[in-house]
Structure formats: structure tokens, C-alpha cells
N, C-alpha and C positions, 0 to 999 in steps of 0.2 A: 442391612444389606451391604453399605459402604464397606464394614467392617470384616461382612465377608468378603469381598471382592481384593482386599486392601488381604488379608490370609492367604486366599490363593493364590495371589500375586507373588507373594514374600515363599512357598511351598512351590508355586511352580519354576520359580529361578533359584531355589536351592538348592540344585543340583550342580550348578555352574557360578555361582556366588561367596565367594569364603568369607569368615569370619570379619576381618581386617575392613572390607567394603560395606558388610551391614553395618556396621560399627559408622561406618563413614556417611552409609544412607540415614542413620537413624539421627546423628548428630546435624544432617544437613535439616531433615525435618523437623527437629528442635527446635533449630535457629530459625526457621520459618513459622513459628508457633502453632504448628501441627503433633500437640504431645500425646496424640493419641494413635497417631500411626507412630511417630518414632518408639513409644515403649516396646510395641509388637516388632522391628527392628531390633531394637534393645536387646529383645529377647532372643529373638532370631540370631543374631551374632555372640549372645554367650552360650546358645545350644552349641553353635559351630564350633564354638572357642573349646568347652568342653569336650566335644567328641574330638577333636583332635587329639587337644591332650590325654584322654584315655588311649587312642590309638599312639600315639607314643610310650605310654606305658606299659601298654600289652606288648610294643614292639621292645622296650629296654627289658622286662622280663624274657621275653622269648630270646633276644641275645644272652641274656645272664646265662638263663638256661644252657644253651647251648655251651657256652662256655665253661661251667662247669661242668657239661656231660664230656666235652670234648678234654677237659683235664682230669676228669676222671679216668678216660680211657686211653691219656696217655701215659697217667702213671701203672695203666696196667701192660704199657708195650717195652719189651725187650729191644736195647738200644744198641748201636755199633758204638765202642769203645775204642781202641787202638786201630792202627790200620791192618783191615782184613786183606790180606793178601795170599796168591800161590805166584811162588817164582818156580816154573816147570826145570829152571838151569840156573845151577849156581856153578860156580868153579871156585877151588882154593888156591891158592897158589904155593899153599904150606902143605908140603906133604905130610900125611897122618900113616903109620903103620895099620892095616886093617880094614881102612875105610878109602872108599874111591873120592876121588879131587873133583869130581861131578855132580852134582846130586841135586835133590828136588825139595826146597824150603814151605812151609805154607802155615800161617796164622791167621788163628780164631779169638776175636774180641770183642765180647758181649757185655752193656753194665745193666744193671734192672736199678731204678726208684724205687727205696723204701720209703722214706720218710721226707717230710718237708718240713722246715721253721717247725723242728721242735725244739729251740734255744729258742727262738723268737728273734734270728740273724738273719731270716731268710735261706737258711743254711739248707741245704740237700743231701743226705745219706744215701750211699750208693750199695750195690753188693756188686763188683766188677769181678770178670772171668778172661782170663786172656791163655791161651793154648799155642804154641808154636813148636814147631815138628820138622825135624831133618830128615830125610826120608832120601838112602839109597837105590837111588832108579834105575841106576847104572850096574848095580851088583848085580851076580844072580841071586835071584829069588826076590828081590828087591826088598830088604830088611828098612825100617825104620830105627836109623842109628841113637837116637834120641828125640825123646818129647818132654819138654818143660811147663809144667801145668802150674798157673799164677790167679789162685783165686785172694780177692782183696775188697775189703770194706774199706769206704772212705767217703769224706763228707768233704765237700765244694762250701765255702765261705763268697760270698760277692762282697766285692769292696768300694763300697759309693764313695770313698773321698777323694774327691777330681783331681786335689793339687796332686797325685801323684800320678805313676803310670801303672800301679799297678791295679789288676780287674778285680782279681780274686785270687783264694788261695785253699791248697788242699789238704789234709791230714790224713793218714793212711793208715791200715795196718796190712801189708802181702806178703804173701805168705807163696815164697816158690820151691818145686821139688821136680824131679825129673821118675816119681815113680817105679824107681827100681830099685833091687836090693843089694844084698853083698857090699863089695868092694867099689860097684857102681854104683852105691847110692850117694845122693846128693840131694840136698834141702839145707834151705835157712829161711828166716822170718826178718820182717824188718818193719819198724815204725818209720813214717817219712813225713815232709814238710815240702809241699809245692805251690811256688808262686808261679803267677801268671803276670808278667807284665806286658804291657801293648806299645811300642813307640815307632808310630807313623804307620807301618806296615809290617813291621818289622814283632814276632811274639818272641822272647826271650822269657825262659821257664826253668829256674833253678831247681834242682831237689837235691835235700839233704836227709840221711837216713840214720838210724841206730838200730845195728844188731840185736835180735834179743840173745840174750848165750843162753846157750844150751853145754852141758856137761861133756867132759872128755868120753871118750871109749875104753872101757875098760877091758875089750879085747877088739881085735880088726873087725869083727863081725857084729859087733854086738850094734843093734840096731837101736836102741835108742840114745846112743852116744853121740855127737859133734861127726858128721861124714864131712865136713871140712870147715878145720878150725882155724885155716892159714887166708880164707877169700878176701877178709879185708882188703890182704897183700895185694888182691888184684882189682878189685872192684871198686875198693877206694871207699870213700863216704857221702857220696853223693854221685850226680852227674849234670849237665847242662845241655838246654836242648833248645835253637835257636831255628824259627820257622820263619821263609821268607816266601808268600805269594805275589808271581808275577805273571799275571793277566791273569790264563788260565791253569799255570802250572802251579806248582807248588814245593816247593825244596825246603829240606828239613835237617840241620846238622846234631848231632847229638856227640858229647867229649863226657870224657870219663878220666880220673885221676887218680892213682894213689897217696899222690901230697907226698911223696919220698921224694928226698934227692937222693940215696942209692937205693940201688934195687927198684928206680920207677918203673911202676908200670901203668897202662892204662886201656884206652880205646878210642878211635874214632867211629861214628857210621853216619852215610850219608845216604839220605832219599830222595826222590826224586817222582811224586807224579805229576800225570799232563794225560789229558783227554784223548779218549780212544772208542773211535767205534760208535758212541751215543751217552748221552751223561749218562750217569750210574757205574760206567766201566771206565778206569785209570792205566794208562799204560804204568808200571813201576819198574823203575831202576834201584838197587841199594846196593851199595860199597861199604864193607867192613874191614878194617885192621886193629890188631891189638888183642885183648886179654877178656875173656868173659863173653864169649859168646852166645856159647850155651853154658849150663850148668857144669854137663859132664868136662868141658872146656875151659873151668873157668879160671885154671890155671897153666894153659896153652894157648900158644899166639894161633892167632887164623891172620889170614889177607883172602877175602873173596868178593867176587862180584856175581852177584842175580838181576836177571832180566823176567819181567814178568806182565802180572794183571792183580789189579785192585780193584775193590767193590767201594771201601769207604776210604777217608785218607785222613 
């Protein structure tokens, strides 16, 4: 009868008793030479002991879980890559024969996840898509003067060695073309090299590239020939691209070089967003001069300024 009574007791305040306190009840009864209620204690505090630690277990599988459902499904999401923009108004300040000094800019930049640490670096293979279009809003009928289509695989490196500044780094292969035939066609290919370095606030992002060649033309038209075999001249072998966030805004300088002392040429362009309206939407400003604009440009200077709207940056 004791023994029940001493049961119910230890059952009816189990509800409100943890583990840690039987433990402490049944060691007090020990010491009192009552070893026949402390076992039942005893016991009573390693059931407790027990179910907790399986309800932690259930609870670290059900996060696992989750965590791999949710990186499953992010490597099934379509990512923003460069910044997506429409500037509705650009101006040039370079007159072009044929096309209006007004017009209407807008880029599309998507990357998808293939692959993860298949080197075993950690490393991430990408399949990136970026689109950008000059589009005459001003003309009649409002032609779109050029589109530059930049589809590129490329794998992301992370770099754990602290003593330096630099994050990670990229290896490319993009491949750009503007889509058109005849005497307007334009395309090249190019392998590239980009660092990420980080200092203080401050991201400073080299890239360095090599042309693949492709063969001369054996007549003006002939389409699988070199449509322009002189762009080094303008493009240069690399560029530098130097981001600085302040507060909420974000400025972005990007230079470009031919490495010539005569006949230099090059580019600057400058970005510029800052919050507008509710996060997700960027007011954007960008400022371009120099050589390479576009494709079909890339051996004609521009000077223009776009006032616009951003989605990503």
C-alpha cells in the first residue's frame, strides 16, 4: 500500500516535475536511507531524462528534414543574376546616323544551380542567362535597335583563407551575340577569371578574359567567319568593377581598358541604386562613356545617361 501511494505521488506530479529535480528527490531519499522510494525516483527521473532526449531527436531530425527539403527546393529556383533593370529614358549625347539620341534600355538576368561540390571545394556550377535591349521608343514604330543575348556557364569557388581579402572566385565560359545576320552580325566567346575581394565595405571584383578565335571570313557575308576580328581593340582583356554600399544605397563603378598607349581606348559606367516606393523596387541611375556598349557598338564611342527602376541590384 506504501508503495502505491509513494507511485501515485511520483505519476501525479509528473506533469510538473522535470527530470533534473527527481534526480535531486531520489538522491535526497538515498541520503536519508529510504532506498526503496529513491530507486522509484531513480527511475522516474531517467524516464524523464529519456523522453526529452528523444523529443530532441525527433525535434533535430524534423529540422534536418526540413533543411534538406528547403535546399532541395532551392536548387530547383530560378535566381536574379546581374541587375534587372528598365531605364523608360536614356539620352546619348553622341549623335549616331539612323537612330534617335533617346531611347528606352531594359535588362534581363537569370542564373539556375546545377551542380554543388562536385570537386569536393564547395564549388557551385551555374548556367547564367543575361539579355539587354536598346529599344527606340522615340522613333516611329518604335524598332528595337539592338539586343545582346549572354548565355554563360560558370562555377563560384569560396575562399576560406582569412589572412586574405579575398571571398571567392569565378571561372566562366560567355558566350555573347546580338542575334543578327549580314553585315550586323556580331558575336564572340570568351573564357574569364573573377575575383571577389571584400575590404571593409568596400567589394573590388577583377576579371580577366581570353578570346576564343574563331576563323577570318572568307567573304563579308559568310556567316561562320570572325564578324569582328578587331574588338580586343576596344574591349580590352579584362575589366574592373568596384561596389560601394552606403546605408541604403548602393554605387557601382565598372573601367574597362585596352592596355594601349596609342590608339587607347576603353569605358567607364557608373550605377547608382537607392530605395524607392517599398523594398523590392530600386530607383536606378547609370552613366556610360567610352567603347563597347553594345555589341553592334563595340567599336563606337556612346556618352549617355538612364534614369530608371530596378527589381534586383
Amino acid at each position: 500500500m506504501r508503495n502505491l501511494l509513494i507511485f501515485f505521488c511520483i505519476v501525479s506530479t509528473s506533469f510538473a516535475i522535470t527530470a533534473k529535480e527527481a534526480y535531486i528527490k531520489a538522491k535526497s531519499l538515498e541520503k536519508a536511507g529510504d532506498i526503496q522510494d529513491a530507486l522509484l525516483w531513480y527511475k522516474k527521473s531517467a524516464e524523464l531524462s529519456l523522453n526529452i532526449k528523444k523529443k530532441e531527436i525527433e525535434k533535430n531530425i524534423k529540422s534536418e528534414v526540413f533543411k534538406r527539403e528547403r535546399l532541395a527546393h532551392n536548387n530547383k529556383l530560378i535566381e536574379a543574376y546581374k541587375t534587372n533593370y528598365i531605364m523608360p529614358v536614356t539620352y546619348n549625347t553622341v549623335y549616331h546616323n539612323g537612330r534617335k539620341s533617346v531611347e528606352t534600355e531594359f535588362q534581363i538576368s537569370i542564373k539556375k544551380k546545377l551542380l554543388s561540390n562536385f570537386l569536393g571545394l564547395n564549388e557551385r556550377l551555374y548556367f547564367g542567362y543575361t539579355q539587354r535591349s536598346f529599344w527606340q521608343t522615340t522613333k516611329k514604330s518604335s524598332p528595337f535597335r539592338e539586343t545582346n543575348y549572354m548565355p554563360e556557364f560558370f562555377v563560384v569557388f569560396p575562399y576560406v583563407n582569412k589572412i586574405t581579402y579575398l571571398n571567392s572566385y569565378k571561372i566562366g565560359l560567355l558566350h555573347q551575340s546580338n542575334g543578327r545576320g549580314g553585315l550586323n552580325s556580331r558575336s564572340w566567346n570568351r573564357l574569364y577569371l573573377q575575383g571577389f575581394f571584400k575590404y571593409k565595405k568596400i567589394t573590388i571584383v577583377p576579371r580577366v578574359w581570353y578570346r576564343l578565335p574563331e576563323r577570318k571570313k572568307r567573304y563579308p557575308l559568310d556567316a561562320n567567319g570572325d564578324d569582328n576580328p578587331d574588338i580586343w581593340n576596344y574591349m580590352g582583356y579584362g575589366d574592373l568593377k568596384i561596389i560601394y554600399p552606403y546605408k541604403k544605397h548602393r554605387f557601382s563603378f565598372i573601367f574597362r581598358d585596352n592596355l594601349r598607349s596609342h590608339n587607347n581606348k576603353g569605358a567607364i559606367k557608373f550605377k547608382w541604386t537607392f530605395p524607392l516606393f517599398k523594398d523590392g523596387i530600386y530607383g536606378y541611375i547609370q552613366l556610360f562613356n567610352g567603347y563597347g556598349e553594345s555589341l553592334i557598338d563595340y567599336n563606337k564611342q556612346n556618352s549617355k545617361i538612364g534614369i530608371g527602376f530596378a527589381i534586383t541590384r
